[in-house]
C-alpha positions as CSV (number, residue, x, y, z in Angstrom):
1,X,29.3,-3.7,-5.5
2,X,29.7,-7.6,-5.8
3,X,26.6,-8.6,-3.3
4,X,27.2,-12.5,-3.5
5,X,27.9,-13.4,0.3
6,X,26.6,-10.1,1.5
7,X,24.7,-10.9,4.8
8,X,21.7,-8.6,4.9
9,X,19.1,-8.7,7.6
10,X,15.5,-7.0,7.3
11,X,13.3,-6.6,9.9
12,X,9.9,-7.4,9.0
13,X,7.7,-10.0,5.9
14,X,5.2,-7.2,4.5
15,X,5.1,-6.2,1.0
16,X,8.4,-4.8,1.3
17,X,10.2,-6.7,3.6
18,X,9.7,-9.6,1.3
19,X,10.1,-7.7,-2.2
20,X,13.4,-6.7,-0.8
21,X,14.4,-10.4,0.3
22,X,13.8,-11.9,-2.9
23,X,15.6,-8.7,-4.7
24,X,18.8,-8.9,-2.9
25,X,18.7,-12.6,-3.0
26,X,18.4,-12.6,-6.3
27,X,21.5,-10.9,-7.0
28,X,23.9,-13.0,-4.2
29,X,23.0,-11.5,-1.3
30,X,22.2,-13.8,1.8
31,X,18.7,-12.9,3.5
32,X,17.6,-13.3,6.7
33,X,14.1,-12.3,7.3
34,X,12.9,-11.6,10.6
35,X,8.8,-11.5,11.7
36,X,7.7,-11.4,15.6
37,X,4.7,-13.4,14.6
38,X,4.4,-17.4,14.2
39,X,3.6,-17.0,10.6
40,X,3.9,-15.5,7.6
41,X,0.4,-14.0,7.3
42,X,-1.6,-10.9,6.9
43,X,-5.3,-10.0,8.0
44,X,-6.0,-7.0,5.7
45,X,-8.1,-6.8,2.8
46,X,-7.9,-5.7,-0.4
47,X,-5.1,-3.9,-2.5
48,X,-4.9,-2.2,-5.9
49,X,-1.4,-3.2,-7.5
50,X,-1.0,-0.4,-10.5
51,X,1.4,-0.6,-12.8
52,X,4.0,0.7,-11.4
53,X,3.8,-2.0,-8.8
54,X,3.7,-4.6,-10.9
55,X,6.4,-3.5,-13.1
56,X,8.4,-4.4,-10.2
57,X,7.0,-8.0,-10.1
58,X,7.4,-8.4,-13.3
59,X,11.2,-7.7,-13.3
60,X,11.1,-10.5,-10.2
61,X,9.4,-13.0,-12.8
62,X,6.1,-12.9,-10.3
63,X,3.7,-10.8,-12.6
64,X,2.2,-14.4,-13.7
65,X,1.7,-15.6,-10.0
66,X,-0.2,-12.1,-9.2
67,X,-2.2,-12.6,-12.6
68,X,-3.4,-15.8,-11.4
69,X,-4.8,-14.4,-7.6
70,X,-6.1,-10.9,-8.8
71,X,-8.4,-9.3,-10.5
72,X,-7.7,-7.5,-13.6
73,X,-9.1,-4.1,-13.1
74,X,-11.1,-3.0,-16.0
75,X,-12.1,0.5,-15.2
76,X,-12.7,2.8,-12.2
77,X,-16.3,4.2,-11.9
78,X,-17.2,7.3,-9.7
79,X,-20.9,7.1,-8.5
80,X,-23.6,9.3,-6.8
81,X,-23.9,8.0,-3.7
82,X,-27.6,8.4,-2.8
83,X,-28.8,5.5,-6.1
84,X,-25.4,4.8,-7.6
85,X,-25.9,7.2,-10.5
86,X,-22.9,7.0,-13.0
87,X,-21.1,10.1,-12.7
88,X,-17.5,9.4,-14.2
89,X,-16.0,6.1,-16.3
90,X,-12.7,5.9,-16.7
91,X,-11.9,3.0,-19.1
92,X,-8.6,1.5,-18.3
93,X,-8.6,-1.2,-21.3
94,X,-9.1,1.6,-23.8
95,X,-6.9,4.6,-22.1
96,X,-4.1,2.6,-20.1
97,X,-2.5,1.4,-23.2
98,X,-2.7,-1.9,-22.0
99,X,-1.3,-1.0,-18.5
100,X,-2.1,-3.5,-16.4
101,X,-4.2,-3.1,-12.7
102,X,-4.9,-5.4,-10.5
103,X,-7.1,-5.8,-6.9
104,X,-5.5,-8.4,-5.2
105,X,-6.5,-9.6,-1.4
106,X,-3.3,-8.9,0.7
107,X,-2.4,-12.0,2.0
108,X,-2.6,-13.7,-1.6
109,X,0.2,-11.4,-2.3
110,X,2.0,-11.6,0.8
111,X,1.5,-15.6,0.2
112,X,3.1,-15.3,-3.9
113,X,5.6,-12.9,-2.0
114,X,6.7,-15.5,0.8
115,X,7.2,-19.0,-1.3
116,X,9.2,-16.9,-3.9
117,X,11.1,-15.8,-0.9
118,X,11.7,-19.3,0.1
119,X,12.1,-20.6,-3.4
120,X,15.0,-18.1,-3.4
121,X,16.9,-19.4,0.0
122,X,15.5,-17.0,2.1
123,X,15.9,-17.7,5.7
124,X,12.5,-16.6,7.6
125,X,12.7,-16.6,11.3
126,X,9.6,-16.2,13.2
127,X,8.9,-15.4,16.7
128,X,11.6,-12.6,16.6
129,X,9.9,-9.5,18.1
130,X,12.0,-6.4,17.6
131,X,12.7,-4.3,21.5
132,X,15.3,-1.6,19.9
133,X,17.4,-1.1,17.3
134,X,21.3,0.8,17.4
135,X,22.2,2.4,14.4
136,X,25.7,2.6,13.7
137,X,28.5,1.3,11.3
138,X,27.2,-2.0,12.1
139,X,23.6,-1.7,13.3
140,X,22.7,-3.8,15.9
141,X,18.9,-5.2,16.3
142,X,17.9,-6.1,19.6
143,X,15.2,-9.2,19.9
144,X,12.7,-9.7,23.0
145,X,14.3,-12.6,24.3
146,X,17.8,-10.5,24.6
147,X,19.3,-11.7,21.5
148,X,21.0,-9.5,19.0
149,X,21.9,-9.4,15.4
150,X,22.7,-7.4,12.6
151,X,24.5,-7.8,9.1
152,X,26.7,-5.8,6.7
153,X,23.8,-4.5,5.8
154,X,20.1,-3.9,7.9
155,X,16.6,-2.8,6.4
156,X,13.8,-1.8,8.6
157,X,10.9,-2.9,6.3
158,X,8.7,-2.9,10.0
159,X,6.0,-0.4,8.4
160,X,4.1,2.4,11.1
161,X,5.9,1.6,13.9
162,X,9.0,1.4,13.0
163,X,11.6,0.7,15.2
164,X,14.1,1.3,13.0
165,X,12.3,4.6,11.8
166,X,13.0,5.6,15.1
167,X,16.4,4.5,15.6
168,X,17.3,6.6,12.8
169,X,14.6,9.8,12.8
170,X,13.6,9.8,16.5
171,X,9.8,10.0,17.1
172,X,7.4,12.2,14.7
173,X,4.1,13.6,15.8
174,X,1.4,12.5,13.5
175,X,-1.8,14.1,13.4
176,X,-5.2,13.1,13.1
177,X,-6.5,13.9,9.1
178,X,-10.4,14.2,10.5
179,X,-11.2,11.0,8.8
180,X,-12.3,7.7,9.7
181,X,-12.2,4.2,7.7
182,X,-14.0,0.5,7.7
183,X,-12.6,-2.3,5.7
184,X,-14.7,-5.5,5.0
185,X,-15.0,-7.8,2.7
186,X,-18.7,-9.4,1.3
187,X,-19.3,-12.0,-0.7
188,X,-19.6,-10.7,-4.4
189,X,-23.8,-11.5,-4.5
190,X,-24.5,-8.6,-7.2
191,X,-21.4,-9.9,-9.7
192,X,-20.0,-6.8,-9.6
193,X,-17.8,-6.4,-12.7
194,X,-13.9,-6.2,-12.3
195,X,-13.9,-2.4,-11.7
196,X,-13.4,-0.5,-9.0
197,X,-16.7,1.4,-7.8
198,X,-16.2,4.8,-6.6
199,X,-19.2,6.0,-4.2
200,X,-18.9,10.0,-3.2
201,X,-21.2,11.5,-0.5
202,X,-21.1,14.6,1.7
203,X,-17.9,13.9,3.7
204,X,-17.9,10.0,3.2
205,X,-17.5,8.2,0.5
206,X,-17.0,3.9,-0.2
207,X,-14.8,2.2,-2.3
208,X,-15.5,-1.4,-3.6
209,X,-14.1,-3.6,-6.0
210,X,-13.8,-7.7,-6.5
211,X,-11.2,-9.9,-5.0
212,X,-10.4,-13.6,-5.6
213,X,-12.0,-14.3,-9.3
214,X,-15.0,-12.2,-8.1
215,X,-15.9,-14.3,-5.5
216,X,-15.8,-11.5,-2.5
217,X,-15.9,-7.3,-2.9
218,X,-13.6,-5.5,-0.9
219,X,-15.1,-2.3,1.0
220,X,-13.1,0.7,2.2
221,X,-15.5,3.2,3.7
222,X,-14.3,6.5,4.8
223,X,-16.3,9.1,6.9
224,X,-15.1,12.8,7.9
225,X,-15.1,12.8,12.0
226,X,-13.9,15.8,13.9
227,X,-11.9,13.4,16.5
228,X,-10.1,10.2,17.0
229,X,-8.2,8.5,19.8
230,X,-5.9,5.8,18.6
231,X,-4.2,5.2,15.2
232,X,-4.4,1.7,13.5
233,X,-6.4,-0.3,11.6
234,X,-6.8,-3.3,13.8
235,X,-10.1,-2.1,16.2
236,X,-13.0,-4.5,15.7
237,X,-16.1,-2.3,15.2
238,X,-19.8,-3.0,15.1
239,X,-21.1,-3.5,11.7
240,X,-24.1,-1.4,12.7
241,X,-22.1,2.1,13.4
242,X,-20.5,1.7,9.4
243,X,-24.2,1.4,8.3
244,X,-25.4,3.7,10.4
245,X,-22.9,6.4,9.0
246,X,-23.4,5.6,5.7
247,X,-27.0,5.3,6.3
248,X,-28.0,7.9,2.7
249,X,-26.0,5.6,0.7
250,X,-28.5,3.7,-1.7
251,X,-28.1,1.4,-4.6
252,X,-25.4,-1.6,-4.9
253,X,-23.8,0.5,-2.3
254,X,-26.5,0.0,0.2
255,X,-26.9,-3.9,-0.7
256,X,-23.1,-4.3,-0.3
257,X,-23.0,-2.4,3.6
258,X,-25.9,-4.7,4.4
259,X,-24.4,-7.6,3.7
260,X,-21.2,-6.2,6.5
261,X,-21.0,-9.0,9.0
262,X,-17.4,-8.2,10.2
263,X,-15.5,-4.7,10.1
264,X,-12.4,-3.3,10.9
265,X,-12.4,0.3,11.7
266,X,-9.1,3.2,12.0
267,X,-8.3,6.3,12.4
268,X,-6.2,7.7,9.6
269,X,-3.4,9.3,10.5
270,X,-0.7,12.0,8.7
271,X,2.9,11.4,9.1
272,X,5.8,13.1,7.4
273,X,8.0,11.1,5.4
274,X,11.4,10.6,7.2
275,X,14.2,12.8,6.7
276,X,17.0,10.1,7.1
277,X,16.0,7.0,5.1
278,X,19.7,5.7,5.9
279,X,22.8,5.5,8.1
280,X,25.7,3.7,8.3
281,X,24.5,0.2,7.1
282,X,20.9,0.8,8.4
283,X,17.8,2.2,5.9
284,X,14.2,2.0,6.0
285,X,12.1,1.0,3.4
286,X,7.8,1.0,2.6
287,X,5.7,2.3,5.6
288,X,8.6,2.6,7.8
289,X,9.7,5.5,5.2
290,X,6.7,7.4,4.1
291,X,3.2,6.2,5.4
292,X,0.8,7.5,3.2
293,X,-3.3,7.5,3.3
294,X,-4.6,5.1,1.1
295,X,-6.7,8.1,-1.6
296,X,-4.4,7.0,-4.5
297,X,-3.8,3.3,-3.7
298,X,-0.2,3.8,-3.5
299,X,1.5,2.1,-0.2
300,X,2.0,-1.3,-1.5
301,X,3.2,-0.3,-4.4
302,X,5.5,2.5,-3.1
303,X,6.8,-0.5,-0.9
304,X,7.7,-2.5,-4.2
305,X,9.6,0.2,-5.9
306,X,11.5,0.9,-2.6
307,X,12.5,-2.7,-2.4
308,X,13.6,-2.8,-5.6
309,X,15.6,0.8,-6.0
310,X,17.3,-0.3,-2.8
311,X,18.5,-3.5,-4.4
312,X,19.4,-2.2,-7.2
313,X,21.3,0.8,-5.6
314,X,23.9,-1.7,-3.6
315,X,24.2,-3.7,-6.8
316,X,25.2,-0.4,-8.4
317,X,27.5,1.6,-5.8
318,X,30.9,1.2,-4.5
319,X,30.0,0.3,-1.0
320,X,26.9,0.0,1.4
321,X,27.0,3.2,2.2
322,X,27.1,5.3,-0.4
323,X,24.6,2.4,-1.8
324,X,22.5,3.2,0.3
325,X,22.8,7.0,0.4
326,X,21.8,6.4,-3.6
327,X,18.6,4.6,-2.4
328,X,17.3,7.7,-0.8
329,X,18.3,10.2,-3.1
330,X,16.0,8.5,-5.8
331,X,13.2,7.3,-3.9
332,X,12.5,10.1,-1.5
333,X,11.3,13.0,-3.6
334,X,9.3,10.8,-5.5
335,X,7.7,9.2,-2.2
336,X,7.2,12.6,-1.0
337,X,4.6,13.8,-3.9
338,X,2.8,10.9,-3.9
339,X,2.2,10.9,-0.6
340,X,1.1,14.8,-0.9
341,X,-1.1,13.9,-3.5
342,X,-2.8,11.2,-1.7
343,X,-3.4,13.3,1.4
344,X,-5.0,15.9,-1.4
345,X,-7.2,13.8,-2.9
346,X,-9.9,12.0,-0.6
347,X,-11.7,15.9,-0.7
348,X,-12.5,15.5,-3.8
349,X,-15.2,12.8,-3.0
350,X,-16.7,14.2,0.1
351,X,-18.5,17.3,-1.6
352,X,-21.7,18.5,-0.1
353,X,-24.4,20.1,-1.6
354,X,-24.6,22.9,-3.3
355,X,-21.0,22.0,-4.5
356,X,-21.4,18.4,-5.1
357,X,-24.0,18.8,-8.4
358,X,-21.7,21.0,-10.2
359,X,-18.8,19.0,-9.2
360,X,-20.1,16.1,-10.4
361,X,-21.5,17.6,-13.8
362,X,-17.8,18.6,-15.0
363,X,-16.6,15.0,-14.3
364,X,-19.1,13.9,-16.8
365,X,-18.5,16.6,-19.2
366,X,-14.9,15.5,-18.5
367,X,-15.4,12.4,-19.3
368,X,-17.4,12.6,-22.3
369,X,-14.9,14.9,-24.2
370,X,-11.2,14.2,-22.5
371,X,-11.5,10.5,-21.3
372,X,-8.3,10.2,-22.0
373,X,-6.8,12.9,-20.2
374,X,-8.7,11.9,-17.2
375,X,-7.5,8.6,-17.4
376,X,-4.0,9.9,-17.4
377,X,-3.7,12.7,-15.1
378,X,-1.5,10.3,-12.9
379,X,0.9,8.7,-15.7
380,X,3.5,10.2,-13.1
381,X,2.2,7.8,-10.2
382,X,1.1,4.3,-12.2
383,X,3.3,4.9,-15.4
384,X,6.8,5.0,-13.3
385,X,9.0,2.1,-13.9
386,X,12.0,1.8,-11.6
387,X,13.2,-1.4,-13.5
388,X,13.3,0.2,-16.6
């Protein structure tokens, strides 16, 4: 399908959102963008862009740009929590074949994201908070201050919450997975190297790696709690309560939750994937599609192959509809076990004793004789290329 003069509207200027702008306006599409906030910014923390991820960029020509504001990760450690024992190495330079892995803070690549946007003739409108949306043969999108629009085609790239989630699936019932997780960022006083430190303890464990030419360390600390009232990510929380939980943790790992001046704390919640990614000229693309818990590092760059598959799929089909009915049908099985898998995987650093010692004594043995293979049980997740 020719999509020069195609109006498209999305719905939201995260990861996707804006992958999916400068996709479809790459190949003729006219873009509108619109974000209910006054800019074009984002709060979070760190991010770990795998390969798969930044094949994507790379198609867009933006891999350089996210060279320049990353990290390049150099290997993944998994520690002992209680002195920060080595337990596991897995060396991406030498196993990855030259894969590449970054740890990028969000907003530098929601910031590379947004001027290549613009670059492309993007149109961004701000302040255009999303009541409702109508799915139909033209969806209609209905704004706060009782204006509506639409397009021949309209993307709900509005991640949790998604309004257009709901327009097309109805509400879900998520449920509470019995964890709990901080994110901070510290300054980077012990030079950690560019890896990403693994610490596992009974039913917690912290993640920390560099951001911003190893300036700061991003911390993701994650606690097994029995209950949890809201879900989101945006509660302030007293530094003291993350070091109090993770109060056994020694080593770096102790030197890094001491220096915690400022934390965010949420609950993490389960949420099927959607069943109905797409109707009439309406589809969902990123969080909006298939939340997923952050064990394998996976939602941005889910979000990135989405925007681009969806792209691509118009490009390729006879019309939007069956364009979009493509989009789905090769994205959402593929969604579906990675977000299975991540839900799987965060058990796997919580052991308690006696289980933990054992566990951790087949890792090394692992990773003294099959590095390799350990390196590349995922080649499914980080060696998928959608542009390929």
């Amino acid at each position: 399908m020719e999509l020069k003069g195609l109006k498209i509207t999305i719905i939201g200027s995260g990861i996707g959102g804006l992958t999916a702008a400068v996709a479809l306006r790459r190949l003729g599409a006219s873009v509108t963008v619109l974000e209910q906030a006054s800019a074009i910014t984002e709060v979070g923390a760190g991010l770990q862009i795998s390969p798969n991820g930044v094949a994507v960029l790379r198609a867009l020509d933006l891999a350089d740009d996210l060279a320049w504001c990353s990290q390049r990760a150099r290997a993944v450690v998994l520690r002992s929590h209680r002195r920060g024992a080595e337990v596991l190495r897995l060396d991406l330079d030498q196993y990855a074949a030259g894969l590449p892995y970054y740890m990028v803070h969000r907003s530098d690549l929601i910031g590379l994201l947004a001027a290549a946007a613009r670059r492309a003739g993007v149109q961004v409108r701000l302040l255009q908070k999303v009541e409702r949306v109508e799915v139909g043969a033209r969806t209609v999108v209905h704004l706060g201050n009782g204006a509506q629009c639409g397009g021949d085609v309209v993307i709900g790239a509005d991640g949790l919450h998604s309004k257009m989630r709901t327009a097309l699936n109805g509400g879900d019932q998520p449920f509470f997975t019995g964890q709990l997780a901080w994110r901070a960022t510290v300054p980077n006083h012990l030079n950690l190297p560019p890896e990403a430190q693994v610490f596992m303890g009974p039913r917690r464990h912290l993640v920390a790696y560099p951001l911003r030419d190893g300036r700061l360390v991003n911390l993701v600390a994650v606690q097994a709690r029995r209950s949890w009232a809201e879900e989101g990510w945006q509660f302030r929380d007293d530094p003291a309560n993350l070091q109090t939980a993770f109060a056994g943790f020694g080593g770096a790992a102790a030197a890094l939750l001491e220096a915690v001046d400022e934390v965010m704390l949420w609950g993490l919640f389960r949420h099927p994937v959607a069943e109905c990614w797409h109707r009439g000229n309406a589809a969902i693309v990123g969080d909006a599609a298939h939340p997923t818990l952050p064990f394998m590092a996976q939602g941005a760059n889910l979000a990135l192959e989405d925007a681009w598959v969806l792209a691509r799929s118009l490009a390729e089909a006879p019309g939007v509809e069956s364009g979009l009915a493509m989009y789905q049908q090769r994205r959402r099985d593929r969604a579906e076990k990675v977000v299975r898998t991540a839900s799987r995987n965060a058990w796997k650093y919580h052991l308690r004793a006696p289980l933990n010692w054992p566990a951790h004594q087949v890792l090394k043995l692992a990773g003294r004789f099959a590095p390799e293979r350990m390196v590349r049980q995922f080649d499914w997740i980080y060696r998928h290329d959608v542009t390929a």
